[in-house]
C-alpha positions as protocol buffer text, in pm:
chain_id: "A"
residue {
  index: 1
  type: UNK
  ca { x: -5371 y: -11636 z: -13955 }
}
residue {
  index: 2
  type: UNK
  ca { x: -5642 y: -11635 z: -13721 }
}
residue {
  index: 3
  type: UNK
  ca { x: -5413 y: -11549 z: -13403 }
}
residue {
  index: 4
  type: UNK
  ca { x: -5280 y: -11260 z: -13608 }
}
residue {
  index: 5
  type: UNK
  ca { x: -5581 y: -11073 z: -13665 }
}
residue {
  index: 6
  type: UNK
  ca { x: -5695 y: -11155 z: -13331 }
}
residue {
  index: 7
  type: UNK
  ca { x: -5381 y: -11006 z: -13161 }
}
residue {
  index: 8
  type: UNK
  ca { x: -5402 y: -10692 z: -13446 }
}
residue {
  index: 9
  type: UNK
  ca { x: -5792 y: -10644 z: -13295 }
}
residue {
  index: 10
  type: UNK
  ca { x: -5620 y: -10628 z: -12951 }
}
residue {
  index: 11
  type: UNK
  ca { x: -5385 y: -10388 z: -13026 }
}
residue {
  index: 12
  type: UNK
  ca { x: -5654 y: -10165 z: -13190 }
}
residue {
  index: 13
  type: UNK
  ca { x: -5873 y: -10229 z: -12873 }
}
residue {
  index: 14
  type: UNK
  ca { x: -5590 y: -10091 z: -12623 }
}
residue {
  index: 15
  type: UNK
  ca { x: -5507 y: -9804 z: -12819 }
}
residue {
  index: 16
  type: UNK
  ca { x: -5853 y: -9698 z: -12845 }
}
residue {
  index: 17
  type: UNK
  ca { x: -5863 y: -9768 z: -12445 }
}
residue {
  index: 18
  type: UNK
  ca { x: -5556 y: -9543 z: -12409 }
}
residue {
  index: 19
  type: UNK
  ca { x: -5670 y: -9237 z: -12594 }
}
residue {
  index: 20
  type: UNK
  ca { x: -6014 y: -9281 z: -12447 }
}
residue {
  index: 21
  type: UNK
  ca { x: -5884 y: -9262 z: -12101 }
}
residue {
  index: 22
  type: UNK
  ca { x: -5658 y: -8950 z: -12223 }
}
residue {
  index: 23
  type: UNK
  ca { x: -6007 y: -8806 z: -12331 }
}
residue {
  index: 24
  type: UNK
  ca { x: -6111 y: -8849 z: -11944 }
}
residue {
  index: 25
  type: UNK
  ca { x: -5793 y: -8716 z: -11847 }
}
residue {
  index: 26
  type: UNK
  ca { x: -5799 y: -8405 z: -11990 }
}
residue {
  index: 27
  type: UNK
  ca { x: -6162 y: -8358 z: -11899 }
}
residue {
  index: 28
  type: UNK
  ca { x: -6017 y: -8415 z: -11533 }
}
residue {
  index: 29
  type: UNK
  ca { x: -5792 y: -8130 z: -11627 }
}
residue {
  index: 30
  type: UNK
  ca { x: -6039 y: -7897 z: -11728 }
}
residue {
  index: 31
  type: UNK
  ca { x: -6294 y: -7981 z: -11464 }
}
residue {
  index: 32
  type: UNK
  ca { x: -5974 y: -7868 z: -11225 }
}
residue {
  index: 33
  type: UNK
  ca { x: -5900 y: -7562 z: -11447 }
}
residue {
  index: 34
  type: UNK
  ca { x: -6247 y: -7440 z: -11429 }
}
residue {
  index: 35
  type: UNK
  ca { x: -6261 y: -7500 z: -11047 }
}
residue {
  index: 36
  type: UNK
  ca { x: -5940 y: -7295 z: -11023 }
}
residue {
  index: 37
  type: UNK
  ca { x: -6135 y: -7017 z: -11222 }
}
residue {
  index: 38
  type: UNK
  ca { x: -6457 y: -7031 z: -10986 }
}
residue {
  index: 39
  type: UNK
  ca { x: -6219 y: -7016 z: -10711 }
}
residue {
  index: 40
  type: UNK
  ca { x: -6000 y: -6676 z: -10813 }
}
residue {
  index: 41
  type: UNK
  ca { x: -6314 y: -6476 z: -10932 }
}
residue {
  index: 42
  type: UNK
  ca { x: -6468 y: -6512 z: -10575 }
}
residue {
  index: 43
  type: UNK
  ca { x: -6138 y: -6428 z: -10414 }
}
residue {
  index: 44
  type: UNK
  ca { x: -6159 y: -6133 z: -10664 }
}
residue {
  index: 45
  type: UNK
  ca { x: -6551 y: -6070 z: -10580 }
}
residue {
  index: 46
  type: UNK
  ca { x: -6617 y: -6118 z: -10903 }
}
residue {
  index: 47
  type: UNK
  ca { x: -6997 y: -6272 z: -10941 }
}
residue {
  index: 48
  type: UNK
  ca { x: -6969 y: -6615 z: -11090 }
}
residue {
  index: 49
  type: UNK
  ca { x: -7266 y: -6789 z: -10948 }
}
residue {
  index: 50
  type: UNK
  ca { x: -7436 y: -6923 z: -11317 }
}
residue {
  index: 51
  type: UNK
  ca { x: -7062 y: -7041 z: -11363 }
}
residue {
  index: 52
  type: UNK
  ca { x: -7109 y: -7216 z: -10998 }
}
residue {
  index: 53
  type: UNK
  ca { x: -7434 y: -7380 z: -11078 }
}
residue {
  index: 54
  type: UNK
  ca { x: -7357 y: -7454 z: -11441 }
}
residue {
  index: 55
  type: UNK
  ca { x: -6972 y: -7603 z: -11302 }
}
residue {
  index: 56
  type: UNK
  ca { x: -7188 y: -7749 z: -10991 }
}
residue {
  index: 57
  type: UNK
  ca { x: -7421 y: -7935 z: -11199 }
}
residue {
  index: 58
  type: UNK
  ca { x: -7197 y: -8056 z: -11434 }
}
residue {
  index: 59
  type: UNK
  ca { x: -6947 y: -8216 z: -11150 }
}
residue {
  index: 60
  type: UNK
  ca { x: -7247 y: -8383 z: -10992 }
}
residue {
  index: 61
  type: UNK
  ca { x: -7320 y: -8526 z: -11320 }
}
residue {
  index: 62
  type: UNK
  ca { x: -6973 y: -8675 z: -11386 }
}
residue {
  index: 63
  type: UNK
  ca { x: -6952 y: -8780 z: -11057 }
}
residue {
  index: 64
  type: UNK
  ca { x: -7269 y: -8984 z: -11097 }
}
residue {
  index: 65
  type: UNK
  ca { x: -7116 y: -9144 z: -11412 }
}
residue {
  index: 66
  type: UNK
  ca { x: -6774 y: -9210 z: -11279 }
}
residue {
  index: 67
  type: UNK
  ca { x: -6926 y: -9393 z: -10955 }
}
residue {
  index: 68
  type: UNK
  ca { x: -7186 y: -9595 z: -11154 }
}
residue {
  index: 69
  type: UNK
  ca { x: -6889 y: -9688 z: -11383 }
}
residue {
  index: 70
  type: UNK
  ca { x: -6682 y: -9774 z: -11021 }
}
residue {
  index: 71
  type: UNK
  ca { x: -6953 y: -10003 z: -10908 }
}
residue {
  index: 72
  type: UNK
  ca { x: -7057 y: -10144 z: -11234 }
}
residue {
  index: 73
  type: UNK
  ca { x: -6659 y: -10276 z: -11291 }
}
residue {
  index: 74
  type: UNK
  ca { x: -6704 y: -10406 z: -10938 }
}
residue {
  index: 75
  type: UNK
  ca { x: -6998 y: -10613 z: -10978 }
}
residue {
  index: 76
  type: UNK
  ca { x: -6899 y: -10763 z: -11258 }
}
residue {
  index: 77
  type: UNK
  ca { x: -6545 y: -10865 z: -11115 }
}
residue {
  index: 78
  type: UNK
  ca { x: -6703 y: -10968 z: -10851 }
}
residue {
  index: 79
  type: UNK
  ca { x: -6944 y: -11193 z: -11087 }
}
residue {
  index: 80
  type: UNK
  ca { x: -6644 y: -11351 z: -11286 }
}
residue {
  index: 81
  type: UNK
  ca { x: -6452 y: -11446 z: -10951 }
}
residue {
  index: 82
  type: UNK
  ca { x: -6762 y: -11624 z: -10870 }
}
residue {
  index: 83
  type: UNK
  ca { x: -6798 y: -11797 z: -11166 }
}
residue {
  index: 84
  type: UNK
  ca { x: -6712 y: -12175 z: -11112 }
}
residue {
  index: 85
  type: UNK
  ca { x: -6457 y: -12316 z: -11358 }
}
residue {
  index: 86
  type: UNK
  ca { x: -6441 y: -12635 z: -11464 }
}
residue {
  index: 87
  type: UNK
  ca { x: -6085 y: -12576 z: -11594 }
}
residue {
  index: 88
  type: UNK
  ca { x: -5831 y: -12434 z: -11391 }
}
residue {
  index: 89
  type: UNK
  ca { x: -5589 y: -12327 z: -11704 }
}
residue {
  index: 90
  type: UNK
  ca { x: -5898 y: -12116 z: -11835 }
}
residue {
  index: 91
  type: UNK
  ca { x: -5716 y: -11775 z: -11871 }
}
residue {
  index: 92
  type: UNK
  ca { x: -5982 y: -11621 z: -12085 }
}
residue {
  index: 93
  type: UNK
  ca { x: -6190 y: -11636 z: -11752 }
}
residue {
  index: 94
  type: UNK
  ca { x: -5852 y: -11442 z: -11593 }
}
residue {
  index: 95
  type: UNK
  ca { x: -5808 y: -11231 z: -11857 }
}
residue {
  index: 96
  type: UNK
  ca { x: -6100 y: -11082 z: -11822 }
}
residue {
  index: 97
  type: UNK
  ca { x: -6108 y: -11052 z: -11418 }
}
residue {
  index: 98
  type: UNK
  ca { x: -5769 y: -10823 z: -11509 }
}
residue {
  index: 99
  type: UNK
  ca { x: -5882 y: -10653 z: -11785 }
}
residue {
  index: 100
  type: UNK
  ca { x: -6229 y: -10583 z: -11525 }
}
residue {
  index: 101
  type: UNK
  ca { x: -5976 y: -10494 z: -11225 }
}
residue {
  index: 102
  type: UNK
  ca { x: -5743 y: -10251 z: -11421 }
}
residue {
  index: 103
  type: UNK
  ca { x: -6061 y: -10046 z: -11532 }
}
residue {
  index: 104
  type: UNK
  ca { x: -6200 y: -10046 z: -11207 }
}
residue {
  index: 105
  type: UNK
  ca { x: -5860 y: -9921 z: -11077 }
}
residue {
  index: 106
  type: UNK
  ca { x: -5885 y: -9634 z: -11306 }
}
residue {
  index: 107
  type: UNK
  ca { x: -6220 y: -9572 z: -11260 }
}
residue {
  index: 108
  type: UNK
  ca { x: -6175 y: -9526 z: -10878 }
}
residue {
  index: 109
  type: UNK
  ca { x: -5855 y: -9271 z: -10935 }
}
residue {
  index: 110
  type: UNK
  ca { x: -6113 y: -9100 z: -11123 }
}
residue {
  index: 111
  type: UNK
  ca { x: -6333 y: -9048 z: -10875 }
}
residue {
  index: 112
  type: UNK
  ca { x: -6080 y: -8985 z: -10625 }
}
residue {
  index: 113
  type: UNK
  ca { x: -5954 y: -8695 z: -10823 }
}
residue {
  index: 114
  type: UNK
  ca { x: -6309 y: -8564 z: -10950 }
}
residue {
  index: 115
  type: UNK
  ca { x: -6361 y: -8548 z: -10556 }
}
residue {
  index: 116
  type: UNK
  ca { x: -6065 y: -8310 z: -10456 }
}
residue {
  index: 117
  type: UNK
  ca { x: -6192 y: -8084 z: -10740 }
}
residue {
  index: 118
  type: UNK
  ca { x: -6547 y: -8087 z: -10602 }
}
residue {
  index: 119
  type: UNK
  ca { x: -6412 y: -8031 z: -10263 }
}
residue {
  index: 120
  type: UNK
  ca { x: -6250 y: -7727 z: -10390 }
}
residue {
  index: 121
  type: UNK
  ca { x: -6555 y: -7598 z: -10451 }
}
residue {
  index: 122
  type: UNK
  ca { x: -6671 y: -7693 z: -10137 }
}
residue {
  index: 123
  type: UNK
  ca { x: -6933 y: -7936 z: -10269 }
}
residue {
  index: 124
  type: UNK
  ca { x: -7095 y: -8196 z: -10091 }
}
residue {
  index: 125
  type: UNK
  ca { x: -6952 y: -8547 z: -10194 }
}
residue {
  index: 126
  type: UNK
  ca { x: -7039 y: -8779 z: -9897 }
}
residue {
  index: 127
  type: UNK
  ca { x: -7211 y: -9018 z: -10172 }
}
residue {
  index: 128
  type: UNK
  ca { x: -6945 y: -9061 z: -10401 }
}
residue {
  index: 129
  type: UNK
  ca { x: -6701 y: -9058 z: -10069 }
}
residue {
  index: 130
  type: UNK
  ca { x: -6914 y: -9392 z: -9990 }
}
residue {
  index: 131
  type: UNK
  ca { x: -6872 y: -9549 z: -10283 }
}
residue {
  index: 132
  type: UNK
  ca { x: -6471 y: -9515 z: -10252 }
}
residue {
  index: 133
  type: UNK
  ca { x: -6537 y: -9680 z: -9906 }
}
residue {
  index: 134
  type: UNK
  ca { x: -6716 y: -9921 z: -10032 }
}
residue {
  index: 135
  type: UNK
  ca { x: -6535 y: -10026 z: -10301 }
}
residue {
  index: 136
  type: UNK
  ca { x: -6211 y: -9984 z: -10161 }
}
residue {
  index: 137
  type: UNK
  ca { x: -6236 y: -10168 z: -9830 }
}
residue {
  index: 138
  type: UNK
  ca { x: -6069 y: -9897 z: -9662 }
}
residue {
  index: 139
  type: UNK
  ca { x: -5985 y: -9539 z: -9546 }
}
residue {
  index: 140
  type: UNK
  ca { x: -5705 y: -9395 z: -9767 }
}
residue {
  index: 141
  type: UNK
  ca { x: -5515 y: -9067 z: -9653 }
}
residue {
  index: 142
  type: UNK
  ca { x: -5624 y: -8926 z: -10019 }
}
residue {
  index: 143
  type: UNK
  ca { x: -6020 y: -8942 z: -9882 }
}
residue {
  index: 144
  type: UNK
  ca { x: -5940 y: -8765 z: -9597 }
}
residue {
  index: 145
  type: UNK
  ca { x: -5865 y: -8391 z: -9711 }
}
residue {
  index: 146
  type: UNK
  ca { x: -5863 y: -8099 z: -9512 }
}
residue {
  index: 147
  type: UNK
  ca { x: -6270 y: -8021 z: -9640 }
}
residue {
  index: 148
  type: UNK
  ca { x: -6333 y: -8315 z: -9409 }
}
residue {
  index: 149
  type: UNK
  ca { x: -6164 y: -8131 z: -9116 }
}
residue {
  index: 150
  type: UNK
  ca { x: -6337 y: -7840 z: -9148 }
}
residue {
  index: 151
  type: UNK
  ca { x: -6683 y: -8004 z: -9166 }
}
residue {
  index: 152
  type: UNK
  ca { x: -6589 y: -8162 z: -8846 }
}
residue {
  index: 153
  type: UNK
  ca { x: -6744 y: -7998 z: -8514 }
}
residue {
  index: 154
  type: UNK
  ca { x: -6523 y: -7883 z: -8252 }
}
């Protein structure tokens, strides 16, 4: 009886994972939609610049959530790898390094796409560009965008 509730309070907790991370999706969506906007009213010299700061101010905020959540789900995998165990079959201790891992997966292809739509807008993301280095031991072709080139002196 006991398992069945259990794996009934699972279920429930990975459907409400899935819808929130639709939630996050289509704020992705319209955080791209709205850059898109900022983006054809200046090619159309339409003024937009309260919609800049408000959209500006906004992104940065996000951004600062979606890294803290990037390095937060790092730490603590990092944390339960550490852990000693005393029993080797102990796949609660697993579980939970996947369950960490998978979020911090998403999490980072968050980021990643919350920092094309800044770039559109030619904001400055070198910070949240660090954390991606940081937390993915690596240079990925998706970091370097063509923003990048044109910062670059020649």
């Amino acid at each position: 009886m006991r398992e069945q509730s259990r794996s009934g309070s699972d279920a429930e907790k990975y459907v409400q994972q899935a819808y929130l991370h639709s939630l996050e999706g289509l704020r992705l969506g319209y955080y791209s939609a709205l850059a898109a906007i900022i983006k054809s009213r200046e090619n159309l010299g339409i003024s937009n610049d309260e919609l800049r700061r408000n959209a500006e101010a906004t992104l940065y905020q996000y951004a600062e959530k979606v890294s803290g959540r990037v390095e937060i789900f790092s730490n603590s995998l990092r944390e339960i790898k550490a852990r000693p165990t005393k029993d080797a079959t102990n796949t609660s201790l697993l579980a939970s390094a996947n369950e960490v891992s998978i979020e911090r997966g998403v999490e980072i292809t968050r980021l990643e796409s919350l920092l094309s739509i800044m770039s559109q807008l030619d904001m400055d993301t070198v910070l949240y560009r660090s954390v991606l280095l940081r937390e993915n031991k690596g240079v990925s072709l998706r970091m370097i965008d063509i923003e990048a080139g044109k910062r670059m002196p020649t």
